[in-house]
Structures are given as structure tokens and as C-alpha cells.
N, C-alpha and C positions, 0 to 999 in steps of 0.2 A: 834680475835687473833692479836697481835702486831704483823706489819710487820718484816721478817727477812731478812737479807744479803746473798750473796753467800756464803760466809764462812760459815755459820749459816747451809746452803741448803748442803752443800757438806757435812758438817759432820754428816748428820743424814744421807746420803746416803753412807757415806765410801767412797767418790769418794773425786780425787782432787779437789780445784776451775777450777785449768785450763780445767778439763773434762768437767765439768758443762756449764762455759765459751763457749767450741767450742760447746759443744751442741745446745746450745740456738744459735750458729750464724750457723748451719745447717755445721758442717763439716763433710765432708765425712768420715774420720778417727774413728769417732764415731758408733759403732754398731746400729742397730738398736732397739734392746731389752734395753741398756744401756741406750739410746735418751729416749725412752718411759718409763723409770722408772724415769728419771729426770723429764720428762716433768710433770707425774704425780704426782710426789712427791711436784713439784715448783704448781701446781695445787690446789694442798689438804690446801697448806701452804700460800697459795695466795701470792706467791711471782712473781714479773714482775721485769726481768732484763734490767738495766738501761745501754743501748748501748753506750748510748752517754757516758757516764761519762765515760766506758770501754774504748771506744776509745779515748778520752783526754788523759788519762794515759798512752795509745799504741802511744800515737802521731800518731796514723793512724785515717785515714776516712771510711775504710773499704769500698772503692767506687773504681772504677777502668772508667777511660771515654774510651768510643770509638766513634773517629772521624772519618765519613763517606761524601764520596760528596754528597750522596743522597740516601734514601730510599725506593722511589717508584720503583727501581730497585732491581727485586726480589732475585739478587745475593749479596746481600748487607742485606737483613733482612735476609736473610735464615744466613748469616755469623753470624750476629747480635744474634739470636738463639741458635747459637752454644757457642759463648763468656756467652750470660746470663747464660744458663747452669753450665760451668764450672765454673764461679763466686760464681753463687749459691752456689753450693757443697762445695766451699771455706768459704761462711759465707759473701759474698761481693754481693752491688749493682752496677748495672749500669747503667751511666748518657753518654744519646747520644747527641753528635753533632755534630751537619749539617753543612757542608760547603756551599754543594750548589754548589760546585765547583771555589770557589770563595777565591783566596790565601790571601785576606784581614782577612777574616773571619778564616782563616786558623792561621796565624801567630796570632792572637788576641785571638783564644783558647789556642792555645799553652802557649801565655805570661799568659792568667790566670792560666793554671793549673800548673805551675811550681813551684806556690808558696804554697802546700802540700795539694790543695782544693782534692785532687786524690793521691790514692798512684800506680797508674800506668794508662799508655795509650798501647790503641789498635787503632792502625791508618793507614785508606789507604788514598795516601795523592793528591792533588787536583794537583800538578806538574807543575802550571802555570808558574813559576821563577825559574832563575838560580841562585838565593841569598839565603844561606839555613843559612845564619850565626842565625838568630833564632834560629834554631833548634842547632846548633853548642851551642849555648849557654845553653840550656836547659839538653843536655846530662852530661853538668857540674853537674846537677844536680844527685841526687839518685834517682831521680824517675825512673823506666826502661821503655822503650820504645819497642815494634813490633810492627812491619809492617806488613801488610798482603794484599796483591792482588795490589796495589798499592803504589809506595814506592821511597826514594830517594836514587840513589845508593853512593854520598858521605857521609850518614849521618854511621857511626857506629851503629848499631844496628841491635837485630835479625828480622827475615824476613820470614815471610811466603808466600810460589809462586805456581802458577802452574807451567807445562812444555809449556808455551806458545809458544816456537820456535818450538816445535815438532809437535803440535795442530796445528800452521798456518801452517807449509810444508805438513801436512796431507789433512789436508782440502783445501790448494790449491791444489797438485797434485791428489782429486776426482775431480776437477771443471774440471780440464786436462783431466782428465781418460774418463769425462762424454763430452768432446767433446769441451769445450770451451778454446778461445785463445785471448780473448779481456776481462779479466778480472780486474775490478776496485777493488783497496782496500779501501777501506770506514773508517776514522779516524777520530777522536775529538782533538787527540793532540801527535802529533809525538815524544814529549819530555820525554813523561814517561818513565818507564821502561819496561813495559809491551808492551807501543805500537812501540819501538825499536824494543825489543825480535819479538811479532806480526810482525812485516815487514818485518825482516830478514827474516822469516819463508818465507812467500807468495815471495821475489824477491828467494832465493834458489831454492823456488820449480820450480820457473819459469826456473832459467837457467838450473835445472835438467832437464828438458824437451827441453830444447833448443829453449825455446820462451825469448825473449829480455825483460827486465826490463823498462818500460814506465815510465818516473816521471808524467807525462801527468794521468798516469792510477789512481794516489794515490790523492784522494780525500779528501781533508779537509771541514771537516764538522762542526756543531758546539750540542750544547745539548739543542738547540731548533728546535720540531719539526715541525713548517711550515717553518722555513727559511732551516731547513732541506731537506726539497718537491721542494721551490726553485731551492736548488740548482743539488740534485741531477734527477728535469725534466730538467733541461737544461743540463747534464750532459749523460742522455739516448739520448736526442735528437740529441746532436752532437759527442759523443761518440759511440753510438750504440753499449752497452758492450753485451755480453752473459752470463757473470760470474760477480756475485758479493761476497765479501768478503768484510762483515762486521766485522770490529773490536771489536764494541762495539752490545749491542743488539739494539738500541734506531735504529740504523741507517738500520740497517734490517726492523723495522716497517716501517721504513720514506721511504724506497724504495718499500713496500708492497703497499705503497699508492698511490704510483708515476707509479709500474706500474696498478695498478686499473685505474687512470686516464689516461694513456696511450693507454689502453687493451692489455697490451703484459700480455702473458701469463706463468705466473713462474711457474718453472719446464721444459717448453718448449722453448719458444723466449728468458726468461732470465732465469739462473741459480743463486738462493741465498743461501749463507751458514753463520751464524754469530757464536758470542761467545755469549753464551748465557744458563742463566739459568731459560728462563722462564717456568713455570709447563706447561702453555697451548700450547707450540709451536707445539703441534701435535695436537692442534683443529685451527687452523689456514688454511684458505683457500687459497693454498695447505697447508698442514703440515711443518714446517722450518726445515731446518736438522741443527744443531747446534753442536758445540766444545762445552759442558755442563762441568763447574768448579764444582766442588767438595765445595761447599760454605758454606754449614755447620761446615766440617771440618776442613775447614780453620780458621772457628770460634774457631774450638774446640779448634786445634791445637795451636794456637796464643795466647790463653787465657793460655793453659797451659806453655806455655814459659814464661809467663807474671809470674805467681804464681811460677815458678819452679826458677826465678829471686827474687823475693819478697822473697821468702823465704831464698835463698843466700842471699837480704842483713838485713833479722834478725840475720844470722849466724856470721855475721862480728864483729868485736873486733877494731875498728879502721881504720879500711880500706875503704876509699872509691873511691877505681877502679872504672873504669864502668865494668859493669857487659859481661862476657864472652856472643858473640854474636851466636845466633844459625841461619842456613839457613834451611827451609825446601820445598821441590818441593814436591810436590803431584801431581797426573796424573789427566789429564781430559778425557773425553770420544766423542769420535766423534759419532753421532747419526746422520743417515742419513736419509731424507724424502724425501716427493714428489719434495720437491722445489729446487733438485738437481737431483733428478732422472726422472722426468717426469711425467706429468701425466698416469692417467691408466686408 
């Protein structure tokens, strides 16, 4: 049998092309009985839909990037998870990359994908500079942009967050509640926006309590972990805290380790609490009590901003605003364990 077209394919089915179309790119919109009489039909007729050439004609990539600092951090692939998902069900892939935390690497993806290699980004961003005119320039563009968990707060654009100030004044005033008063906040980099929100929370809860705000207490740290051990043994040594709050999760391990080599004993000598989405923190010796984000959802949530913009600008007739900006907060959960309550 000579091969046929889509047109060809739709009208032996009574369907549009455009139905045929979002079938073969997995749109949700599509029934599932409708997809399966396509697919079988495109089967019988040995027809194979030619995406590429689809997409030329859309002037779309049908790809969407999302830039992350890193992925060995579990709250970060679990997001990553959530974005493929709803990509998927749109008929789109996704192409990941790494910064590494590194605003080189940051501003150099940026400059490539502005020029339509992607028709959207999903980005939590590395925060190392106050120069964001890249990104200023880029929103010229149509491509839309979210953010999610990490983010800058002069760029325009929608934004997906947790309640990060309510999480730290939570979790600091249990370290309080559980007896401690020489509490360290452990940070990678004070400039973000999350690790602002994060500080606010931990000095509030302190003066709610009536204990004094230490600058001496707030820890800069970096996202390596032996220079991590470093600094925070000599940190135990001469601080002698009883409470730690970690911002980040990396920085909870890197004190887990410090106190092993110490032998002080967490839950007891010192109290840890971080932000943290990792699966195993309750097989950990003690179990970590953690602020756990919502990170799949965030995924979800951010991608669908992302489509629910794309789709705004196929609706357009000449207009190229940037696109109306959404903010969304979603709740984290405070989970308490051994390593704030003590052993047993």
C-alpha cells in the first residue's frame, strides 16, 4: 500500500486533521477510545506522523527546558517528575539543564534558548548576582517563563513558592519549645529569595520568644561537602550550638557528619531540623525531622502555568504583551523526628 497523509488518515476516520494531529502528540484533550481508533487506523494504513515537518509549520519545538542547580537533590527530580508529566499530556518534551549553581552557565542557557530552540522555560535559578539584565532582555521575548522554588524577585514573571517564612518560624519556635537557645541557621546563600523568606522566619521566631537574633549564629556555608565539615567542626567547637537549622538539606547531612566525628549526640547534645525532601530522612541515624516541600507539585503546578501561557500566546492576533504573571504558594509540612526530639 502507498503510503498516505494525515488528510488522507482523517478522512477515512471522519475526524479533523487537527484531532489526529494532537492524538499522535498524546494530548490530553483526546478520549481515550478516539486515540485508540486513530492509532489503529494509522496502524492498518502504515502511516508514521512526521513531527518534525508538524512542528516547522507551528514554528514550535514542541520542547519546553527546565533549568535546575542540580539533581542529585531529591527535591529537584521529584519537581522534574511533576513538569514531564504535564508536558507529556500536552504532547511536549523535556530537555534538562544543569547549572550546577553556577550563574555562568546560567546566563549562557538562557542566551541559547531565547532564540525559539524551546517554546518555554521552567526555572529555579542559581541567585549568585545582582545583574539580571539577561534575563530583562529575554522576557522581550515570547517565550514565557516560571519560576518555581527558586527565583528572582525583579524579573516579571509567574512564580511558583512554598510558605517558606511560615516553615522557618515553625521549625524554629519547635527547636525553642524543645529546649534550645544557641541555635545556628546553616545557609549556601543569603541572596535568594527563598533564603531571605528562610531567615526572616528563624530571627521572628527567635524574638517571639524573647531570645536576641545572633549574626554570629548565621552560617555561611557553601555546596561542597567536605569544605562543609570544615566549617561547620569548627563552628560546633566554638559555638557550642544546641539547635541547628538548616536551610538547605546538603547542610543537615554535612552537620550529621560533624556531629559523628564529634560524638555528640543528635536529638540530644544537638537538635537538627532542615528543609528537606529527602524519601530516606526517617532511616537516618537518628531519623531528621524536616520542613518537606511539596515538589512534585510544584512541578505539576509550574508546568501548567507554563501551557496555560502558551496557549494565551496561540490566542493572540497581534499582540505581544508579556504574558499576565501568576504567583502560587503552596504549603509545606513540618515532620518531626528523633533529631529534634530526642532519643528513646
Amino acid at each position: 500500500m502507498d503510503s498516505i497523509n494525515i488528510k488522507q488518515l482523517a478522512e477515512k476516520l471522519n475526524l479533523s486533521t487537527s484531532t489526529v494531529s494532537r492524538a499522535f502528540r498524546g494530548h490530553s484533550d483526546i478520549n481515550k477510545e478516539t486515540k485508540e481508533k486513530i492509532l489503529a487506523m494509522a496502524r492498518e494504513l502504515n502511516y508514521q506522523p512526521n513531527h518534525m515537518a508538524s512542528n516547522l509549520r507551528d514554528k514550535k519545538s514542541r520542547t519546553i527546558a527546565v533549568i535546575v542547580p542540580e539533581i542529585a537533590n531529591n527535591f529537584f527530580s521529584r519537581a522534574i517528575n511533576g513538569i514531564e508529566r504535564v508536558a507529556r499530556d500536552n504532547g511536549y518534551h523535556v530537555q534538562i539543564y544543569l547549572t550546577n549553581d553556577d550563574f555562568d552557565r546560567e546566563v549562557a542557557f538562557i542566551s541559547q534558548l531565547h532564540n525559539g530552540r524551546v517554546d518555554g522555560i521552567i526555572m529555579s535559578v542559581t541567585g549568585e548576582a545582582n545583574d539580571h539584565s539577561y534575563m530583562h532582555k529575554f522576557r522581550k521575548k515570547s517565550i514565557p517563563l516560571v519560576f518555581f522554588d527558586r527565583m528572582y524577585d525583579d524579573i516579571n514573571a509567574s512564580k511558583v513558592s512554598t510558605n517558606d517564612y511560615d516553615s522557618s518560624f515553625a521549625a524554629t519556635k519547635h527547636l525553642i519549645d524543645k529546649g534550645c537557645t544557641r541555635i545556628v541557621y546553616l545557609v549556601v546563600n543569603k541572596n535568594l529569595s527563598i533564603g531571605k523568606m528562610r531567615m526572616q522566619g528563624y530571627k521572628d521566631a527567635l524574638e517571639s520568644a524573647g531570645l536576641p537574633f545572633v549574626e554570629n549564629l548565621v552560617i555561611d556555608c557553601s555546596n561542597e561537602l567536605i569544605h562543609n565539615i570544615d566549617i561547620l567542626e569548627g563552628v560546633f567547637r566554638v559555638i557550642k550550638p544546641d539547635g541547628v537549622f538548616a536551610s538547605v538539606e546538603r547542610l543537615a547531612i554535612a552537620s550529621y557528619y560533624v556531629c559523628h566525628n564529634m560524638n555528640l549526640k543528635i536529638g540530644d547534645d544537638i537538635k537538627i531540623i532542615c528543609f528537606s525532601s529527602l524519601e530516606i530522612a526517617s532511616l537516618l541515624n537518628p531519623p531528621l525531622s524536616t520542613i518537606t516541600q511539596p515538589a512534585y507539585d510544584m512541578g505539576v503546578e509550574a508546568a501548567k502555568i507554563l501551557f496555560r501561557q502558551l496557549g494565551m500566546i496561540e490566542e493572540r492576533t497581534g499582540n505581544n504583551d508579556e504574558n499576565v504573571s501568576e504567583q502560587v504558594v503552596l504549603q509545606s509540612d513540618l515532620v518531626i523526628r528523633q533529631s529534634t526530639l530526642g532519643l528513646k
